[in-house]
N, C-alpha and C positions, 0 to 999 in steps of 0.2 A: 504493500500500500504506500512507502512512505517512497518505494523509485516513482510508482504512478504520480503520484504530489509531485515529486522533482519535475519530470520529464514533460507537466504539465505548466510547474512554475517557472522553469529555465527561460520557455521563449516568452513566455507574459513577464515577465523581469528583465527581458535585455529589449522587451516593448516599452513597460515603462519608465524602462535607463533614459529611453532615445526621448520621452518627452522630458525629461527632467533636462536631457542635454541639450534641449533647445536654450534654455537657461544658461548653463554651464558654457556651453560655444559663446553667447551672446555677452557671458559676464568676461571671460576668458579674452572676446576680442577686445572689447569696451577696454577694458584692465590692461590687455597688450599697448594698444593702439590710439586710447583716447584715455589715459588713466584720471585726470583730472575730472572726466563725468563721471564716474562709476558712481558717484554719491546719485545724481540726477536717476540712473537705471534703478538701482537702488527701491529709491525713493517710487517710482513709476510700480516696480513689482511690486512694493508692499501693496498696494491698493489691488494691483490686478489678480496674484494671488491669491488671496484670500479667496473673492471670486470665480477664479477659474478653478479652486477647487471644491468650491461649496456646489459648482454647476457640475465638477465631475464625479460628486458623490451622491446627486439629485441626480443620477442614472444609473442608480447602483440600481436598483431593479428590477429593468432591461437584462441586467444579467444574471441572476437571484430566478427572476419568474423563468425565463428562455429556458435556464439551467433546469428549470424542477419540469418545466414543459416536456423539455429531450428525456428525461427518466422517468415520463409519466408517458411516454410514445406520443405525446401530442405534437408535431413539430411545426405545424401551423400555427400554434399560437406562440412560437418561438419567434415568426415572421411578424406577427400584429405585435410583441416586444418591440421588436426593433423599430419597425414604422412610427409607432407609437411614443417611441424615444427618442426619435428624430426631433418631431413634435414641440416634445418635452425640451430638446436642445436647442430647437431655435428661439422656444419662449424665452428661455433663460439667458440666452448670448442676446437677445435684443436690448431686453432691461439691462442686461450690464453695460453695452453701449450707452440707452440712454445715463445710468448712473453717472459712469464715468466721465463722458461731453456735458454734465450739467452742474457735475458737484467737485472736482478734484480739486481746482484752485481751494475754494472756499475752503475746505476739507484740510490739505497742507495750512493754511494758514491760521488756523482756528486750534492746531494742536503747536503751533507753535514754531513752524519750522522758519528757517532763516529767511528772509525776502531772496536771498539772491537766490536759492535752488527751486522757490517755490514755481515761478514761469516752466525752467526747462525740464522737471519732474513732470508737471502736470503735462506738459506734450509729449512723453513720453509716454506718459498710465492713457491719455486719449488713443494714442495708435495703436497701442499695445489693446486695446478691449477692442477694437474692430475683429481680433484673434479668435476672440472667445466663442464666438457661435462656430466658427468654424470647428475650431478643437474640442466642443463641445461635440458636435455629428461627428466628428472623428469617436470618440470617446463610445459614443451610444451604437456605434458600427463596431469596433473594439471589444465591444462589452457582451454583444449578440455572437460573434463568432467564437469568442472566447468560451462563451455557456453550450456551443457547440464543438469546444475541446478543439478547434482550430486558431490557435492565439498564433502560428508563424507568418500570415499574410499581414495583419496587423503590425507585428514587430519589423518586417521586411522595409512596409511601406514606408514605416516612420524612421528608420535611419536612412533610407532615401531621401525621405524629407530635411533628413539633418544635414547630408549632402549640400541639398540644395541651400539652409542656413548657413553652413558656415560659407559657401560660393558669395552669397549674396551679404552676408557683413564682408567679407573682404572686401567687397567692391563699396561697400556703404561707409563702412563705419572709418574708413582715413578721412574721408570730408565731412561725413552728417553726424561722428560720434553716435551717441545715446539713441537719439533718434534715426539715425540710419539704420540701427543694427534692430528698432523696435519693428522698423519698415521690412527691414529681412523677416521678420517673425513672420506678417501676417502673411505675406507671399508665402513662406514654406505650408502655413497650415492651409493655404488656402487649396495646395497641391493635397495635404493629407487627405485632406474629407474629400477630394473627389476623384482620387485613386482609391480611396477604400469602397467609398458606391458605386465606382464602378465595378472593382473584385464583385463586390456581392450582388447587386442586379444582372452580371455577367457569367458566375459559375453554374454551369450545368447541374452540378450537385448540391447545389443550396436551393433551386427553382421550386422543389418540395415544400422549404419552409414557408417560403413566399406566394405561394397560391393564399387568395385571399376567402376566408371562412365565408360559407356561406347563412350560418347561423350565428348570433352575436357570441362577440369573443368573449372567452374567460377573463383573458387580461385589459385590463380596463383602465384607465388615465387614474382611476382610484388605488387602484391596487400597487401598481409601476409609484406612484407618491406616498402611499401610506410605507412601503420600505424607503423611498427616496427624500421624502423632506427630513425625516430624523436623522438618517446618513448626512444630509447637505447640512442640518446644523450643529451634528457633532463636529463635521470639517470647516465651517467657518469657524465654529469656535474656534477650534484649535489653530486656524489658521490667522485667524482675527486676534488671536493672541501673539503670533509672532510677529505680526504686522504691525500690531501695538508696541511690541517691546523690540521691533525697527525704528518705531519714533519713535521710542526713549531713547536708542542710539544716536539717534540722528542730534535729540538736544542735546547729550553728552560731547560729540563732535564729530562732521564730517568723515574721519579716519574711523571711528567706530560705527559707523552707520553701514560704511563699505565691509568692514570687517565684517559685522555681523551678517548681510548680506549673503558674504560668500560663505561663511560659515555654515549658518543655517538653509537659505537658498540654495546653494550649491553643493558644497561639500556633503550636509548629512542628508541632504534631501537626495539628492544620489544615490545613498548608499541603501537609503529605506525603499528605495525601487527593488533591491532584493527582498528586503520584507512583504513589500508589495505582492511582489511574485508568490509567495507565498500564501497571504492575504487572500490574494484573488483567484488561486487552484484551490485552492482549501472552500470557499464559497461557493466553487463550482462543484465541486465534488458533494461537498457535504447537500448542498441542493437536490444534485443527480439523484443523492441517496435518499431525499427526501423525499424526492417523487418516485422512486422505484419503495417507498415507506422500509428503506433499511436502517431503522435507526443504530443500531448499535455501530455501524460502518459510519453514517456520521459523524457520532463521537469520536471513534476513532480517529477520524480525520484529521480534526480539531486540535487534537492534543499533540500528533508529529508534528505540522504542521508549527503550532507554538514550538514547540520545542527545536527543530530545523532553524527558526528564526531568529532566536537565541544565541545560538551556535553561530549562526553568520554573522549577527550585529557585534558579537562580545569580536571575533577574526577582523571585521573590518576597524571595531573599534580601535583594539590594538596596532592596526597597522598606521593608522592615521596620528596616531602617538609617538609612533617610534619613526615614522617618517615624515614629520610636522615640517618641517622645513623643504624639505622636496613638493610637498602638496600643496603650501604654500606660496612657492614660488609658481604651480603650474597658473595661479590663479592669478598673479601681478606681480609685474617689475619694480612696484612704489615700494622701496625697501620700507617705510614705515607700517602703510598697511599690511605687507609680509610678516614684520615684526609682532603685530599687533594680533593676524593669526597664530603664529605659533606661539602667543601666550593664551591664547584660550583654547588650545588645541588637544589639552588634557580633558577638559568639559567638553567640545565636545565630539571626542570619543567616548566620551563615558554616556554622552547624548545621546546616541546610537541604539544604544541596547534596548532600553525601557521602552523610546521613541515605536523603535520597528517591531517591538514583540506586543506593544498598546495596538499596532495596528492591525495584525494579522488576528488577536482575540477580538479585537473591533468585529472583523468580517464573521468569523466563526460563529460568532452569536447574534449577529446576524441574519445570517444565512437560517441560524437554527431559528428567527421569527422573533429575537428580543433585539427590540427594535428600539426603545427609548432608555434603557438603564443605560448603553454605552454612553448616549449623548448627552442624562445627566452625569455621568462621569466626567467625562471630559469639560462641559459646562463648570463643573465644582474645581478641576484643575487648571483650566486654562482659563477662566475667570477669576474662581476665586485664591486661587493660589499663586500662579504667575504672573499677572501686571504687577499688584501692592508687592509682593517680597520682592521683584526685581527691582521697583519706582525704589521701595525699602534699603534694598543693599547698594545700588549702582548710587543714589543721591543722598542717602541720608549716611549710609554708611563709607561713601566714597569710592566702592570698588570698582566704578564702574564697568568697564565692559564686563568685566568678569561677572558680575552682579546678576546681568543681565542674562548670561549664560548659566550661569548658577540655578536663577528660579526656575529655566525651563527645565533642568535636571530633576530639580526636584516635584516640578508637577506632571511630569512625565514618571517618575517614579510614581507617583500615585496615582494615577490613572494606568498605571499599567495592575498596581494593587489591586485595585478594587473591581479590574476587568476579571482580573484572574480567579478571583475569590468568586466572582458570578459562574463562572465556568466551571468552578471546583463543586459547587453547591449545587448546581442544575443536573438536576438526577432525569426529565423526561422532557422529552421535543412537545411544546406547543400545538395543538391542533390544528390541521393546516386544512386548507380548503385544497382539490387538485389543482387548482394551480396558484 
Protein backbone atom coordinates (compact mmCIF):
# COMPACT_ATOMS: atom_id res chain seq x y z
CA UNK A 1 0.00 0.00 0.00
CA UNK A 2 2.52 2.53 1.11
CA UNK A 3 4.77 1.95 -2.82
CA UNK A 4 0.97 2.60 -4.36
CA UNK A 5 0.80 6.06 -2.16
CA UNK A 6 4.48 6.60 -3.45
CA UNK A 7 4.04 5.84 -7.14
CA UNK A 8 0.81 7.96 -6.93
CA UNK A 9 2.42 10.90 -4.92
CA UNK A 10 5.88 11.12 -6.96
CA UNK A 11 4.25 12.73 -10.16
CA UNK A 12 1.59 14.90 -8.06
CA UNK A 13 4.71 16.40 -6.12
CA UNK A 14 7.01 17.15 -9.00
CA UNK A 15 3.28 18.64 -10.33
CA UNK A 16 3.19 20.64 -7.58
CA UNK A 17 7.08 21.47 -7.36
CA UNK A 18 6.54 23.05 -10.84
CA UNK A 19 3.64 25.49 -9.50
CA UNK A 20 5.56 26.49 -6.50
CA UNK A 21 8.47 27.07 -9.07
CA UNK A 22 6.63 29.47 -10.96
CA UNK A 23 7.52 31.53 -7.77
CA UNK A 24 10.91 30.38 -7.06
CA UNK A 25 12.17 31.18 -11.15
CA UNK A 26 10.21 34.54 -10.69
CA UNK A 27 11.93 35.29 -7.12
CA UNK A 28 15.36 33.62 -8.31
CA UNK A 29 15.23 36.01 -11.48
CA UNK A 30 14.00 39.30 -9.61
CA UNK A 31 16.98 38.41 -6.83
CA UNK A 32 19.52 37.71 -9.85
CA UNK A 33 18.60 40.45 -12.04
CA UNK A 34 16.78 43.31 -10.43
CA UNK A 35 17.67 42.70 -6.70
CA UNK A 36 16.63 46.09 -5.49
CA UNK A 37 12.74 45.09 -6.26
CA UNK A 38 12.49 41.87 -4.61
CA UNK A 39 10.82 43.82 -1.75
CA UNK A 40 8.09 45.22 -4.60
CA UNK A 41 7.54 41.14 -5.60
CA UNK A 42 7.49 40.53 -2.30
CA UNK A 43 5.14 42.64 -1.22
CA UNK A 44 2.73 41.85 -4.68
CA UNK A 45 2.79 37.82 -3.47
CA UNK A 46 1.72 38.48 -0.12
CA UNK A 47 -1.64 39.74 -1.24
CA UNK A 48 -1.91 37.27 -4.28
CA UNK A 49 -1.16 34.36 -2.37
CA UNK A 50 -3.16 34.11 0.04
CA UNK A 51 -5.79 34.16 -2.73
CA UNK A 52 -4.56 31.87 -5.10
CA UNK A 53 -4.43 29.55 -2.41
CA UNK A 54 -7.75 29.90 -0.77
CA UNK A 55 -9.08 29.52 -4.60
CA UNK A 56 -6.98 26.25 -4.99
CA UNK A 57 -8.28 24.80 -1.81
CA UNK A 58 -12.08 25.93 -2.82
CA UNK A 59 -11.58 22.98 -5.44
CA UNK A 60 -10.54 20.59 -3.22
CA UNK A 61 -13.75 18.72 -4.12
CA UNK A 62 -13.40 18.32 -7.72
CA UNK A 63 -11.13 15.82 -6.58
CA UNK A 64 -12.51 14.35 -3.18
CA UNK A 65 -16.16 13.69 -5.08
CA UNK A 66 -14.32 12.50 -8.85
CA UNK A 67 -12.15 10.33 -6.52
CA UNK A 68 -15.07 8.42 -4.58
CA UNK A 69 -17.17 8.68 -8.11
CA UNK A 70 -14.13 6.28 -9.87
CA UNK A 71 -14.48 3.78 -6.65
CA UNK A 72 -18.17 3.84 -6.78
CA UNK A 73 -17.87 2.87 -10.86
CA UNK A 74 -19.78 6.19 -11.57
CA UNK A 75 -17.29 7.82 -13.81
CA UNK A 76 -19.77 10.38 -15.27
CA UNK A 77 -20.03 12.05 -12.41
CA UNK A 78 -16.32 12.27 -12.23
CA UNK A 79 -16.98 14.45 -15.71
CA UNK A 80 -19.81 16.85 -14.07
CA UNK A 81 -16.71 17.26 -11.05
CA UNK A 82 -14.72 18.67 -13.39
CA UNK A 83 -17.06 20.82 -15.50
CA UNK A 84 -18.53 21.89 -12.52
CA UNK A 85 -15.12 23.05 -11.05
CA UNK A 86 -14.30 24.96 -13.84
CA UNK A 87 -17.39 26.95 -12.91
CA UNK A 88 -16.25 27.19 -9.59
CA UNK A 89 -12.73 28.42 -10.80
CA UNK A 90 -13.62 31.13 -12.95
CA UNK A 91 -16.07 32.50 -10.10
CA UNK A 92 -13.24 32.79 -7.88
CA UNK A 93 -10.39 34.05 -10.27
CA UNK A 94 -12.97 36.82 -11.24
CA UNK A 95 -13.57 38.36 -7.75
CA UNK A 96 -9.89 38.19 -7.09
CA UNK A 97 -9.28 40.36 -10.05
CA UNK A 98 -11.92 42.60 -9.08
CA UNK A 99 -10.21 42.54 -5.35
CA UNK A 100 -7.13 43.03 -6.36
CA UNK A 101 -7.61 46.27 -9.33
CA UNK A 102 -9.97 47.88 -6.48
CA UNK A 103 -8.27 47.47 -3.14
CA UNK A 104 -4.28 46.82 -3.11
CA UNK A 105 -3.05 50.50 -2.94
CA UNK A 106 -5.43 51.26 -0.12
CA UNK A 107 -4.66 47.83 1.51
CA UNK A 108 -0.54 48.59 1.56
CA UNK A 109 -1.05 51.80 2.84
CA UNK A 110 -3.54 51.21 5.76
CA UNK A 111 -1.07 48.52 7.22
CA UNK A 112 1.52 50.78 7.14
CA UNK A 113 3.84 50.09 4.58
CA UNK A 114 6.50 52.68 3.32
CA UNK A 115 5.02 55.25 0.40
CA UNK A 116 7.87 54.41 -1.67
CA UNK A 117 7.00 50.59 -2.24
CA UNK A 118 3.41 51.12 -1.90
CA UNK A 119 2.85 52.31 -6.19
CA UNK A 120 5.26 49.42 -7.49
CA UNK A 121 3.93 46.53 -5.03
CA UNK A 122 0.48 47.40 -5.82
CA UNK A 123 1.38 46.86 -9.93
CA UNK A 124 2.64 44.03 -9.26
CA UNK A 125 -0.21 42.16 -6.99
CA UNK A 126 -2.68 43.83 -10.18
CA UNK A 127 -0.93 41.77 -12.95
CA UNK A 128 -0.14 39.10 -10.90
CA UNK A 129 -4.36 38.35 -10.15
CA UNK A 130 -5.12 38.42 -13.99
CA UNK A 131 -3.09 34.68 -13.05
CA UNK A 132 -5.52 33.57 -10.96
CA UNK A 133 -8.44 32.31 -12.92
CA UNK A 134 -6.23 30.89 -15.15
CA UNK A 135 -4.28 28.74 -12.46
CA UNK A 136 -7.37 28.25 -10.85
CA UNK A 137 -8.91 25.90 -14.27
CA UNK A 138 -5.51 24.72 -14.34
CA UNK A 139 -5.83 23.43 -10.74
CA UNK A 140 -9.65 22.13 -11.16
CA UNK A 141 -8.32 20.09 -14.41
CA UNK A 142 -5.35 18.98 -12.11
CA UNK A 143 -7.58 17.81 -9.45
CA UNK A 144 -10.01 15.66 -11.99
CA UNK A 145 -7.34 13.69 -13.50
CA UNK A 146 -5.45 13.22 -10.46
CA UNK A 147 -8.87 11.57 -8.79
CA UNK A 148 -8.43 9.52 -11.85
CA UNK A 149 -4.83 8.26 -10.63
CA UNK A 150 -3.58 10.15 -13.96
CA UNK A 151 -1.42 13.02 -12.18
CA UNK A 152 1.60 12.60 -15.15
CA UNK A 153 -0.06 14.94 -17.93
CA UNK A 154 -0.79 17.44 -15.27
CA UNK A 155 2.95 17.54 -13.97
CA UNK A 156 4.29 17.21 -17.78
CA UNK A 157 2.30 20.20 -18.75
CA UNK A 158 3.28 22.40 -15.84
CA UNK A 159 7.07 22.22 -16.06
CA UNK A 160 6.54 23.08 -19.77
CA UNK A 161 4.85 25.98 -18.50
CA UNK A 162 7.88 26.62 -16.26
CA UNK A 163 9.84 26.49 -19.47
CA UNK A 164 8.16 28.99 -20.89
CA UNK A 165 8.50 31.24 -17.36
CA UNK A 166 11.71 31.27 -16.90
CA UNK A 167 12.09 32.18 -21.33
CA UNK A 168 9.86 34.81 -20.77
CA UNK A 169 11.51 36.69 -17.22
CA UNK A 170 14.73 36.48 -19.11
CA UNK A 171 13.40 38.52 -21.67
CA UNK A 172 11.38 40.70 -19.08
CA UNK A 173 12.61 41.13 -16.11
CA UNK A 174 16.41 43.07 -17.28
CA UNK A 175 14.01 46.10 -18.31
CA UNK A 176 10.58 45.76 -16.52
CA UNK A 177 12.15 44.18 -13.08
CA UNK A 178 9.07 43.06 -10.79
CA UNK A 179 6.73 43.74 -13.17
CA UNK A 180 8.15 42.15 -16.12
CA UNK A 181 8.78 38.98 -14.44
CA UNK A 182 4.80 39.28 -12.91
CA UNK A 183 3.85 39.67 -16.83
CA UNK A 184 5.83 36.33 -17.47
CA UNK A 185 3.47 34.69 -14.86
CA UNK A 186 0.37 35.32 -16.58
CA UNK A 187 1.57 34.31 -20.01
CA UNK A 188 2.83 30.97 -18.72
CA UNK A 189 -0.49 30.11 -16.81
CA UNK A 190 -2.26 31.21 -19.41
CA UNK A 191 -0.46 28.26 -21.71
CA UNK A 192 -1.27 25.97 -18.54
CA UNK A 193 -5.04 25.96 -18.58
CA UNK A 194 -5.21 25.50 -22.19
CA UNK A 195 -2.96 22.77 -22.64
CA UNK A 196 -4.58 20.94 -19.88
CA UNK A 197 -8.20 21.32 -21.61
CA UNK A 198 -7.15 20.50 -24.37
CA UNK A 199 -5.36 16.84 -22.96
CA UNK A 200 -8.75 16.31 -21.41
CA UNK A 201 -11.45 17.20 -24.08
CA UNK A 202 -8.89 15.54 -26.51
CA UNK A 203 -8.13 11.88 -24.91
CA UNK A 204 -9.82 9.18 -26.23
CA UNK A 205 -9.84 7.49 -22.96
CA UNK A 206 -11.31 10.15 -20.64
CA UNK A 207 -14.60 10.78 -23.50
CA UNK A 208 -16.38 8.12 -20.95
CA UNK A 209 -16.09 10.43 -18.00
CA UNK A 210 -17.38 13.36 -20.04
CA UNK A 211 -20.58 12.11 -21.63
CA UNK A 212 -22.95 14.34 -20.06
CA UNK A 213 -25.64 12.44 -17.50
CA UNK A 214 -28.76 12.39 -18.64
CA UNK A 215 -30.45 12.35 -15.23
CA UNK A 216 -29.48 15.06 -12.76
CA UNK A 217 -26.08 14.74 -11.35
CA UNK A 218 -25.05 13.57 -7.92
CA UNK A 219 -22.51 16.01 -7.78
CA UNK A 220 -23.94 19.36 -7.22
CA UNK A 221 -22.28 23.20 -6.96
CA UNK A 222 -23.52 22.14 -3.09
CA UNK A 223 -21.72 19.22 -2.56
CA UNK A 224 -18.13 20.21 -4.69
CA UNK A 225 -18.43 23.63 -1.71
CA UNK A 226 -19.66 22.03 1.40
CA UNK A 227 -15.93 20.12 1.16
CA UNK A 228 -14.51 23.28 -0.78
CA UNK A 229 -15.31 26.54 1.29
CA UNK A 230 -13.91 24.91 4.80
CA UNK A 231 -10.72 23.61 2.77
CA UNK A 232 -10.60 27.50 1.11
CA UNK A 233 -10.70 28.93 4.72
CA UNK A 234 -8.57 26.71 6.47
CA UNK A 235 -5.88 27.88 3.42
CA UNK A 236 -6.50 31.52 3.64
CA UNK A 237 -6.06 31.29 7.19
CA UNK A 238 -3.14 29.81 7.04
CA UNK A 239 -2.04 31.69 4.22
CA UNK A 240 -3.44 35.15 5.58
CA UNK A 241 -1.26 34.41 8.27
CA UNK A 242 1.96 34.41 6.47
CA UNK A 243 0.86 37.31 4.45
CA UNK A 244 0.24 39.14 7.64
CA UNK A 245 3.56 38.22 9.22
CA UNK A 246 5.15 39.52 5.53
CA UNK A 247 3.89 42.94 6.62
CA UNK A 248 5.29 42.61 9.89
CA UNK A 249 8.52 42.07 7.96
CA UNK A 250 8.18 44.55 5.76
CA UNK A 251 7.76 47.35 8.92
CA UNK A 252 10.73 45.73 10.49
CA UNK A 253 12.75 46.56 7.19
CA UNK A 254 12.81 46.13 3.50
CA UNK A 255 15.88 43.29 3.99
CA UNK A 256 13.54 41.31 6.05
CA UNK A 257 10.53 41.57 4.16
CA UNK A 258 12.70 39.91 1.12
CA UNK A 259 14.19 37.41 3.56
CA UNK A 260 11.19 36.26 4.68
CA UNK A 261 9.65 36.11 1.24
CA UNK A 262 12.09 33.72 0.16
CA UNK A 263 12.20 31.82 3.08
CA UNK A 264 8.64 31.07 3.55
CA UNK A 265 7.58 31.67 -0.39
CA UNK A 266 10.15 30.00 -1.70
CA UNK A 267 12.22 27.86 0.08
CA UNK A 268 9.80 25.94 2.42
CA UNK A 269 6.87 26.23 0.25
CA UNK A 270 8.94 24.17 -2.05
CA UNK A 271 9.75 21.70 -0.13
CA UNK A 272 5.97 21.09 1.32
CA UNK A 273 5.13 20.26 -2.54
CA UNK A 274 6.59 16.99 -1.27
CA UNK A 275 4.02 16.86 1.55
CA UNK A 276 1.76 17.87 -0.80
CA UNK A 277 2.26 14.93 -2.81
CA UNK A 278 1.56 13.05 -0.26
CA UNK A 279 -1.46 15.04 0.97
CA UNK A 280 -3.10 14.61 -2.33
CA UNK A 281 -2.53 10.53 -3.18
CA UNK A 282 -3.48 9.88 0.28
CA UNK A 283 -7.13 11.97 -0.56
CA UNK A 284 -7.23 10.12 -3.57
CA UNK A 285 -6.97 6.92 -2.21
CA UNK A 286 -8.58 7.06 0.88
CA UNK A 287 -11.63 8.54 -1.26
CA UNK A 288 -11.21 5.49 -3.93
CA UNK A 289 -11.64 3.55 -0.65
CA UNK A 290 -14.53 5.23 0.37
CA UNK A 291 -16.58 4.67 -2.45
CA UNK A 292 -15.46 1.12 -3.05
CA UNK A 293 -16.81 1.57 1.28
CA UNK A 294 -13.21 -0.17 2.38
CA UNK A 295 -12.95 1.50 5.32
CA UNK A 296 -10.38 -0.18 7.07
CA UNK A 297 -7.84 0.41 3.64
CA UNK A 298 -8.73 4.14 4.27
CA UNK A 299 -7.37 4.32 7.45
CA UNK A 300 -4.73 2.75 6.57
CA UNK A 301 -3.87 5.12 4.15
CA UNK A 302 -3.86 7.95 6.24
CA UNK A 303 -1.58 6.87 8.68
CA UNK A 304 1.69 5.92 5.93
CA UNK A 305 0.97 8.54 4.21
CA UNK A 306 1.54 10.97 7.70
CA UNK A 307 4.14 9.03 8.48
CA UNK A 308 6.19 9.06 4.78
CA UNK A 309 5.71 12.94 5.30
CA UNK A 310 7.45 13.19 8.30
CA UNK A 311 10.35 11.36 7.08
CA UNK A 312 10.72 13.67 4.15
CA UNK A 313 10.19 17.04 5.94
CA UNK A 314 12.54 16.08 9.01
CA UNK A 315 15.57 14.85 5.21
CA UNK A 316 14.72 18.17 3.63
CA UNK A 317 14.72 19.97 6.89
CA UNK A 318 18.16 18.86 7.76
CA UNK A 319 19.52 19.58 4.52
CA UNK A 320 18.42 23.16 4.29
CA UNK A 321 20.44 23.44 7.71
CA UNK A 322 23.42 22.09 6.83
CA UNK A 323 23.45 23.73 3.41
CA UNK A 324 22.14 27.29 4.46
CA UNK A 325 24.47 29.19 2.76
CA UNK A 326 24.43 27.27 -0.68
CA UNK A 327 20.43 27.64 -0.65
CA UNK A 328 20.89 30.98 0.09
CA UNK A 329 22.97 32.03 -2.32
CA UNK A 330 20.75 30.13 -5.01
CA UNK A 331 18.13 32.77 -4.19
CA UNK A 332 20.24 36.30 -4.24
CA UNK A 333 23.46 37.80 -4.97
CA UNK A 334 22.58 40.85 -2.20
CA UNK A 335 25.11 39.49 0.37
CA UNK A 336 22.96 41.05 3.06
CA UNK A 337 19.64 39.45 2.20
CA UNK A 338 21.98 36.12 1.88
CA UNK A 339 23.10 36.92 5.38
CA UNK A 340 19.95 37.51 6.68
CA UNK A 341 18.78 34.00 5.36
CA UNK A 342 21.08 31.96 6.70
CA UNK A 343 20.38 33.34 10.12
CA UNK A 344 16.96 32.09 10.14
CA UNK A 345 17.76 29.19 8.24
CA UNK A 346 17.79 26.86 11.47
CA UNK A 347 13.61 27.88 11.88
CA UNK A 348 13.00 27.38 9.19
CA UNK A 349 14.17 23.95 8.62
CA UNK A 350 12.71 23.01 11.63
CA UNK A 351 9.43 24.87 9.77
CA UNK A 352 9.36 22.13 7.42
CA UNK A 353 8.34 19.27 9.51
CA UNK A 354 5.05 20.22 11.47
CA UNK A 355 4.28 22.76 8.34
CA UNK A 356 4.16 19.41 5.65
CA UNK A 357 2.95 16.79 8.10
CA UNK A 358 -0.38 19.61 9.37
CA UNK A 359 -0.81 19.39 5.66
CA UNK A 360 -1.17 15.84 4.60
CA UNK A 361 -3.52 15.20 8.19
CA UNK A 362 -5.31 18.20 6.61
CA UNK A 363 -6.27 16.16 3.56
CA UNK A 364 -6.66 12.68 5.34
CA UNK A 365 -9.41 13.95 7.34
CA UNK A 366 -10.70 15.26 4.90
CA UNK A 367 -11.15 13.09 2.57
CA UNK A 368 -12.49 10.92 5.53
CA UNK A 369 -15.75 13.89 5.58
CA UNK A 370 -14.29 16.03 8.68
CA UNK A 371 -14.53 18.86 7.09
CA UNK A 372 -14.51 21.86 9.64
CA UNK A 373 -12.23 20.68 12.82
CA UNK A 374 -9.05 21.07 10.53
CA UNK A 375 -10.03 24.62 9.64
CA UNK A 376 -10.96 25.45 13.36
CA UNK A 377 -7.57 24.24 13.98
CA UNK A 378 -5.72 26.07 11.90
CA UNK A 379 -8.09 29.29 12.41
CA UNK A 380 -6.82 28.92 16.40
CA UNK A 381 -3.10 28.61 15.10
CA UNK A 382 -2.72 30.92 12.53
CA UNK A 383 -4.99 33.59 14.02
CA UNK A 384 -4.74 33.10 17.38
CA UNK A 385 -1.30 32.04 17.95
CA UNK A 386 0.95 33.43 15.12
CA UNK A 387 0.21 37.31 14.24
CA UNK A 388 0.24 38.45 18.47
CA UNK A 389 3.41 36.02 19.41
CA UNK A 390 5.26 37.13 16.22
CA UNK A 391 3.98 41.24 16.55
CA UNK A 392 5.14 39.98 20.56
CA UNK A 393 8.65 38.73 19.88
CA UNK A 394 9.84 40.60 16.59
CA UNK A 395 8.73 44.36 18.23
CA UNK A 396 8.32 44.17 21.72
CA UNK A 397 10.95 41.62 22.36
CA UNK A 398 13.35 42.93 19.51
CA UNK A 399 14.01 39.62 17.61
CA UNK A 400 12.94 40.52 14.82
CA UNK A 401 13.09 38.45 11.86
CA UNK A 402 13.69 35.77 13.85
CA UNK A 403 10.42 36.50 15.98
CA UNK A 404 8.61 36.34 13.05
CA UNK A 405 9.84 32.91 12.01
CA UNK A 406 9.72 31.65 15.50
CA UNK A 407 5.74 32.16 15.92
CA UNK A 408 5.12 30.28 12.75
CA UNK A 409 7.19 27.22 14.28
CA UNK A 410 5.21 27.38 16.98
CA UNK A 411 1.79 27.56 15.41
CA UNK A 412 2.46 25.10 13.17
CA UNK A 413 3.42 22.93 15.91
CA UNK A 414 0.12 23.19 17.12
CA UNK A 415 -1.84 22.67 14.49
CA UNK A 416 -0.18 19.80 13.42
CA UNK A 417 -1.07 18.65 17.44
CA UNK A 418 -4.34 18.90 17.43
CA UNK A 419 -4.68 17.41 13.77
CA UNK A 420 -3.16 14.47 14.88
CA UNK A 421 -4.94 13.96 18.06
CA UNK A 422 -8.23 14.11 15.72
CA UNK A 423 -6.91 11.39 13.70
CA UNK A 424 -5.72 9.26 16.69
CA UNK A 425 -9.33 9.42 18.34
CA UNK A 426 -11.58 8.83 15.18
CA UNK A 427 -12.33 5.39 15.43
CA UNK A 428 -15.22 5.30 12.34
CA UNK A 429 -15.78 7.13 8.78
CA UNK A 430 -18.77 9.51 8.75
CA UNK A 431 -21.61 8.47 6.74
CA UNK A 432 -21.37 9.20 3.39
CA UNK A 433 -23.88 9.76 0.69
CA UNK A 434 -22.57 7.67 -2.82
CA UNK A 435 -21.15 10.23 -3.83
Amino acid sequence: MAGRLIRLAAPIAAGRSGVVAFGVVDTVMVGQLAPHQLAWQALGWTLIGPITIGGIALLLGVQVLAARAIGGDEPQEAGEAWRKGLVIAGAAGLAACLLMWGLTDAFFRSVGIAPELVAPAAVVARILALSVPLHLGFIASTNFLEALQRPMPGAIIMWLANGLNAGLNLMLVPQSGAIGSATATVFSRAFLFIAIAVYITGHRELRTTLIRLKAPAQVTYRALLTIGVASAVSAVVEAGAFASLGVLSARIDALSVAAFNVATGSIVTLVYMIALGFATAAAVLVSDAIGRQAWTESRLIGWIAAFLAVCAMTLCGEAAILFAGSVAGFFTVDGATKAALVGIMSLVGLLMVPDGAQGVLDAVLRARGVNWYPTIVRMLAFVGIAPALAWWLAEQRHWGLRGVMQALVTASLASYGFLLLRLIVMRRIPKFARI
